[in-house]
C-alpha atoms as a printed R data frame, in Angstrom:
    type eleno elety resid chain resno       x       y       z
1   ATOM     1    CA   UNK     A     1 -18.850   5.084  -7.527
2   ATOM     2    CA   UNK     A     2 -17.358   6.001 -10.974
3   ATOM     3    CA   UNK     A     3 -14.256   4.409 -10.151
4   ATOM     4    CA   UNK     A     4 -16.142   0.994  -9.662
5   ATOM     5    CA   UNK     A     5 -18.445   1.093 -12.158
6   ATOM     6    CA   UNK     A     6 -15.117   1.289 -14.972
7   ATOM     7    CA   UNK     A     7 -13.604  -1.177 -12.645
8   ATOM     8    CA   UNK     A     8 -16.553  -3.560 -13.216
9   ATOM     9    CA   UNK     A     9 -16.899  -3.160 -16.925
10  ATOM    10    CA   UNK     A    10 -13.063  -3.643 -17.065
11  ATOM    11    CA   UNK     A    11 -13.313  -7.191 -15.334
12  ATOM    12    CA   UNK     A    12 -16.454  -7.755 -17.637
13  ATOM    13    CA   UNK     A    13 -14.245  -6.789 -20.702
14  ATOM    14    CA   UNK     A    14 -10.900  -9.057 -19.404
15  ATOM    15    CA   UNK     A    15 -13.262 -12.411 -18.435
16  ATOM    16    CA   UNK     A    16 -15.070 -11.869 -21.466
17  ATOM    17    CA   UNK     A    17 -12.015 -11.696 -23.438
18  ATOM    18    CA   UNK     A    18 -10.244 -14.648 -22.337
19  ATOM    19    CA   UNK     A    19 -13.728 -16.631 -23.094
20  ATOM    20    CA   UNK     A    20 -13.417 -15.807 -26.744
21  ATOM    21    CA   UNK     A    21  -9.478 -16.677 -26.962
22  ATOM    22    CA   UNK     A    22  -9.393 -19.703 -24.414
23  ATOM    23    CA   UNK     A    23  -9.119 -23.356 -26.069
24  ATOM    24    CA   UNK     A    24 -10.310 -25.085 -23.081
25  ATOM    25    CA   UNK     A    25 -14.123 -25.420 -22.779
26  ATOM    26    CA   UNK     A    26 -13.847 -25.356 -18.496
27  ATOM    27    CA   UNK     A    27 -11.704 -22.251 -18.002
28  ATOM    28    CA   UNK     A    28 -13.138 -20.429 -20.669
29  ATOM    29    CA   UNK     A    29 -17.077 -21.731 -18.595
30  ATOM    30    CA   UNK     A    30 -15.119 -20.388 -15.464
31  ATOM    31    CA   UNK     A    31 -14.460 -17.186 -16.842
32  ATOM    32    CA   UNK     A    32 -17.883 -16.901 -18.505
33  ATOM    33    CA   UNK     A    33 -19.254 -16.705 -15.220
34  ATOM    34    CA   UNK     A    34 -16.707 -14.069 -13.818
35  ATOM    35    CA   UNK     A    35 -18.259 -12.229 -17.165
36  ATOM    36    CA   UNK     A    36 -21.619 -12.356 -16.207
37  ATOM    37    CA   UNK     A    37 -20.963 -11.742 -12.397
38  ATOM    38    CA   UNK     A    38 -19.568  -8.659 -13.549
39  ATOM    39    CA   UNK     A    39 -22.333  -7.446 -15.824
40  ATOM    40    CA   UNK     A    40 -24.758  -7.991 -12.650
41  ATOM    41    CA   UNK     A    41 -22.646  -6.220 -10.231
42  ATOM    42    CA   UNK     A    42 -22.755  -3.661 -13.504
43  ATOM    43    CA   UNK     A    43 -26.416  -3.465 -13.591
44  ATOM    44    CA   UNK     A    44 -26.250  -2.895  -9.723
45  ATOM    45    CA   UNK     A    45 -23.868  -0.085  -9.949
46  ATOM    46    CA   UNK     A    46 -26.558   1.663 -12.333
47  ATOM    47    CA   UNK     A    47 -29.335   1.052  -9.941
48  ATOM    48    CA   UNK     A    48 -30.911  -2.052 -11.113
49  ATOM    49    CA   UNK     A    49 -30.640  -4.263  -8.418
50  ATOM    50    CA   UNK     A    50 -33.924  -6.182  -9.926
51  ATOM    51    CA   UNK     A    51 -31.688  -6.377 -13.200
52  ATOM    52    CA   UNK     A    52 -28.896  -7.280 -11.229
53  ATOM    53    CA   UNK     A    53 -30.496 -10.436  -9.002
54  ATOM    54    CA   UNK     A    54 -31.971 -11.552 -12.967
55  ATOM    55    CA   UNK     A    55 -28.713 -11.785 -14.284
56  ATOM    56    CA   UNK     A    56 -27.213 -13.668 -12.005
57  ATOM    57    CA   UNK     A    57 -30.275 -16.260 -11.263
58  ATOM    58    CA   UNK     A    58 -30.950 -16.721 -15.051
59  ATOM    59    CA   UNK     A    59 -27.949 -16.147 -16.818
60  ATOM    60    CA   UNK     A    60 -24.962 -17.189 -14.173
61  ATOM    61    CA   UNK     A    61 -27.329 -19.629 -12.649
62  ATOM    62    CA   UNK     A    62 -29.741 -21.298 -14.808
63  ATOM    63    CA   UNK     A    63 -27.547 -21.045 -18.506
64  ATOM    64    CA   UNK     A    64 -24.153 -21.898 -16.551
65  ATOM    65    CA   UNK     A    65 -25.776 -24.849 -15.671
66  ATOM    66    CA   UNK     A    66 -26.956 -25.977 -19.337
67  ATOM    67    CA   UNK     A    67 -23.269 -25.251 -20.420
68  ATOM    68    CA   UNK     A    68 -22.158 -27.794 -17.370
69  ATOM    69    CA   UNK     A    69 -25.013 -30.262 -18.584
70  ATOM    70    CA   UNK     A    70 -23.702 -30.398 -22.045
71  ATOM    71    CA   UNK     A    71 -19.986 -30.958 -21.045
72  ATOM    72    CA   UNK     A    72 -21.139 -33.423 -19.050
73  ATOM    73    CA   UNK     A    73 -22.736 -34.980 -21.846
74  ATOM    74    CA   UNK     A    74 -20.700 -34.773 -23.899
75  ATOM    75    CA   UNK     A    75 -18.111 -37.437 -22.145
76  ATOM    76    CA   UNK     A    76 -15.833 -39.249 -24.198
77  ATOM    77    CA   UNK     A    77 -14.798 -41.971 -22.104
78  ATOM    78    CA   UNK     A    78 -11.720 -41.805 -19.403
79  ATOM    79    CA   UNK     A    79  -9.183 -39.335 -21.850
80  ATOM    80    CA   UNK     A    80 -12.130 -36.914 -21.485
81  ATOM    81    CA   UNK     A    81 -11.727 -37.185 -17.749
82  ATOM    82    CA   UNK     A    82  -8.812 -37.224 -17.749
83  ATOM    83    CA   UNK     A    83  -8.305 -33.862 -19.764
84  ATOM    84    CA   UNK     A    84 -11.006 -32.208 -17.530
85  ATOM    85    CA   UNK     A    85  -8.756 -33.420 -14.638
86  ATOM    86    CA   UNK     A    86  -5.917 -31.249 -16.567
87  ATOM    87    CA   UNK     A    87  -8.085 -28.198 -17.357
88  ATOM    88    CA   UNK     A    88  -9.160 -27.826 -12.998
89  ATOM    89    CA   UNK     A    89  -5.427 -27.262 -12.339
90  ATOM    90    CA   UNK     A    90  -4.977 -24.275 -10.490
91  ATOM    91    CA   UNK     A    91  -3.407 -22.948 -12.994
92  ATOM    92    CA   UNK     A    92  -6.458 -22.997 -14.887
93  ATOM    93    CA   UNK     A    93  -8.776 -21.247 -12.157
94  ATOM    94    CA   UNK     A    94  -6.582 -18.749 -10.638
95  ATOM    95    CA   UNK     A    95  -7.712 -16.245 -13.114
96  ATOM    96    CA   UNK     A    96 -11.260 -15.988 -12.686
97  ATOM    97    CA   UNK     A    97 -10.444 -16.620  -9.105
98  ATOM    98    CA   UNK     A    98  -8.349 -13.476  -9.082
99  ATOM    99    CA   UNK     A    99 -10.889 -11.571 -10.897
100 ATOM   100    CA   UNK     A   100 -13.732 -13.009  -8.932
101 ATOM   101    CA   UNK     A   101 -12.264 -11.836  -5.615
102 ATOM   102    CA   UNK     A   102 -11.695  -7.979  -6.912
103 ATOM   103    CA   UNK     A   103 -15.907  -8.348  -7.961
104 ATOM   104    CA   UNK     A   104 -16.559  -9.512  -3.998
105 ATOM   105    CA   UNK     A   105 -14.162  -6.482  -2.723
106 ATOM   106    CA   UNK     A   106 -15.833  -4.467  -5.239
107 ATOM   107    CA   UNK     A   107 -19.336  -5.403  -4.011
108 ATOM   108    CA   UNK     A   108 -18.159  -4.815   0.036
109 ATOM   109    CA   UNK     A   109 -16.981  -1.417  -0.763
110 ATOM   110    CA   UNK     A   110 -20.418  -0.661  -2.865
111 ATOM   111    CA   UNK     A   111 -22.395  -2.391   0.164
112 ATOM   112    CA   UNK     A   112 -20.620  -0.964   2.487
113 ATOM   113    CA   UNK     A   113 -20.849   3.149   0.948
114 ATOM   114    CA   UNK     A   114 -24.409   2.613   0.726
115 ATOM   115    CA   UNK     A   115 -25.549   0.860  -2.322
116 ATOM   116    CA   UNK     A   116 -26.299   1.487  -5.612
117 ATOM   117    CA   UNK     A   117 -29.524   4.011  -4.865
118 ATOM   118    CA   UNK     A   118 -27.353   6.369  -3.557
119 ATOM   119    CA   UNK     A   119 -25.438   6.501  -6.901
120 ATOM   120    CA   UNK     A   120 -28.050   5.825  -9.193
121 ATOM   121    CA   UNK     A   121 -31.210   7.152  -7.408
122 ATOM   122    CA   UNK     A   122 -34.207   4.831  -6.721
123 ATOM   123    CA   UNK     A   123 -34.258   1.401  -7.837
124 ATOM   124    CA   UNK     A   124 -36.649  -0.391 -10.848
125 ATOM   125    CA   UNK     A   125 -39.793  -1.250  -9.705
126 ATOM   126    CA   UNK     A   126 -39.956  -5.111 -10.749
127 ATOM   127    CA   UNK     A   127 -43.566  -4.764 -12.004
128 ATOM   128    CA   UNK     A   128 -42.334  -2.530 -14.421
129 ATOM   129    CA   UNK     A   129 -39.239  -4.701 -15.723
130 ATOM   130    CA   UNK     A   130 -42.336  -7.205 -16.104
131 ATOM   131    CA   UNK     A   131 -44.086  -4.318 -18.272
132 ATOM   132    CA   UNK     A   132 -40.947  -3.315 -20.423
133 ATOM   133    CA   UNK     A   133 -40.422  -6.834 -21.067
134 ATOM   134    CA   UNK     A   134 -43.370  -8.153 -21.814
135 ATOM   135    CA   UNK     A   135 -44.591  -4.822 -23.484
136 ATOM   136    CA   UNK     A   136 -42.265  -3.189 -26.079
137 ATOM   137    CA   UNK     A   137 -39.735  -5.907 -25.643
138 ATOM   138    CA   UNK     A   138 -41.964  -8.903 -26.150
139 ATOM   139    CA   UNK     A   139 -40.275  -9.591 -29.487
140 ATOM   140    CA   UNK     A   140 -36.787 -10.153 -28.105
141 ATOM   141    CA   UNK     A   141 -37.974 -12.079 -25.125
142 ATOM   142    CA   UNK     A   142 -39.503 -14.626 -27.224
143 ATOM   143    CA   UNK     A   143 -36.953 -14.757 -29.873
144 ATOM   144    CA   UNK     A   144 -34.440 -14.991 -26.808
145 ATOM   145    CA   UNK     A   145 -36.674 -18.068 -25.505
146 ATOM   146    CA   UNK     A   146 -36.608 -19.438 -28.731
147 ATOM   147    CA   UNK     A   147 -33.057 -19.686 -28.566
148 ATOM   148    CA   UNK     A   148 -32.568 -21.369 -25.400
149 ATOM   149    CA   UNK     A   149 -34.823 -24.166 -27.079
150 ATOM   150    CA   UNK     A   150 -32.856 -24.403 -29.901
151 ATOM   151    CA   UNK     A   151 -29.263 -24.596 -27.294
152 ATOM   152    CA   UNK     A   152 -31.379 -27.077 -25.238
153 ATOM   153    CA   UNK     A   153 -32.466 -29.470 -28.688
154 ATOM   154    CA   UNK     A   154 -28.890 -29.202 -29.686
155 ATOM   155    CA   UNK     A   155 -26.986 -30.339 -26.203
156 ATOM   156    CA   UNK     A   156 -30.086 -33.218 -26.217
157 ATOM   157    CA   UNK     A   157 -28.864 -34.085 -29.994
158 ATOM   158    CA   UNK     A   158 -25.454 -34.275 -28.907
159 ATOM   159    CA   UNK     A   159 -25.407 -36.040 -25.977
160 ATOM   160    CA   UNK     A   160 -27.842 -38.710 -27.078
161 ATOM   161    CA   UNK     A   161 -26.697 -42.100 -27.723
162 ATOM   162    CA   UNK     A   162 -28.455 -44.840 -29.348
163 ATOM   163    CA   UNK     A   163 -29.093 -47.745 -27.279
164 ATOM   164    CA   UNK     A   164 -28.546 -50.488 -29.712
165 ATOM   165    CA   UNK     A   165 -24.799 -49.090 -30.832
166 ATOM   166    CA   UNK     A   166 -23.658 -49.085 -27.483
167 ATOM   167    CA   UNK     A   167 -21.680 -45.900 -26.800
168 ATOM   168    CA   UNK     A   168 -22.522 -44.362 -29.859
């Protein structure tokens, strides 16, 4: 289980890599969720499969989303499409495609050996995730909140356009 855990955090490291160097705002989205895949199948591995299910409904799920939201809102016209028609080549999503596929594999074999509570031991109890978060961690929840308010006033800002200008 050793072996997969370093395998894990070494797809979390690559993915999260070519986010920060990629010039493209869909592969670098693509790989951002091969990142955060990762970190859940990371959390798993460590017996948090509470942790695990969180991180992919909120963060690959719910976030991923908003990101899509704001690139779609952010259309420019038909050279927009057009260049998002360039960045979906496969060239473009072979990568996290690649990496994506050794996460699955990775997740059969774990599955398949037994889980992660015979690694780890027992698995979090979610009532007390609820505790630890809303207990000692209160602070960061709420400034974490805040923060998704202020991403979610800043895609609005960006994508609005004024009525009476027509496209902008």
């Amino acid at each position: 289980m050793e072996l997969m855990f370093y395998l894990a955090g070494a797809v979390a490291v690559l993915a999260t890599a070519r986010v920060i160097a990629g010039l493209n705002a869909v592969p670098a989205l693509l790989y951002l969720v091969v990142s955060l895949l990762a970190v859940a199948l990371l959390f798993y591995l460590l017996g948090a499969p509470f942790a695990a299910a969180l991180e992919v409904l909120i963060y690959a799920g719910a976030i991923m989303v908003l990101f899509v939201f704001v690139t779609m809102m952010l259309n420019l016209g038909p050279q927009a499409a057009a260049q998002e028609r360039a960045w979906l080549s496969p060239r473009s999503w072979a990568g996290p495609a690649l990496l994506a596929a050794l996460l699955l594999a990775e997740l059969a074999v774990v599955l398949f050996n037994g889980g992660a509570s015979a690694a780890r031991g027992a698995p979090s109890d979610p009532k007390e995730v609820g505790i630890a978060l809303f207990g000692p961690y209160l602070l960061g929840v709420e400034l974490a909140s805040m923060l998704l308010l202020a991403a979610l006033v800043g895609a609005c800002h960006l994508g609005w356009r004024d009525p009476r200008h027509g496209e902008g």
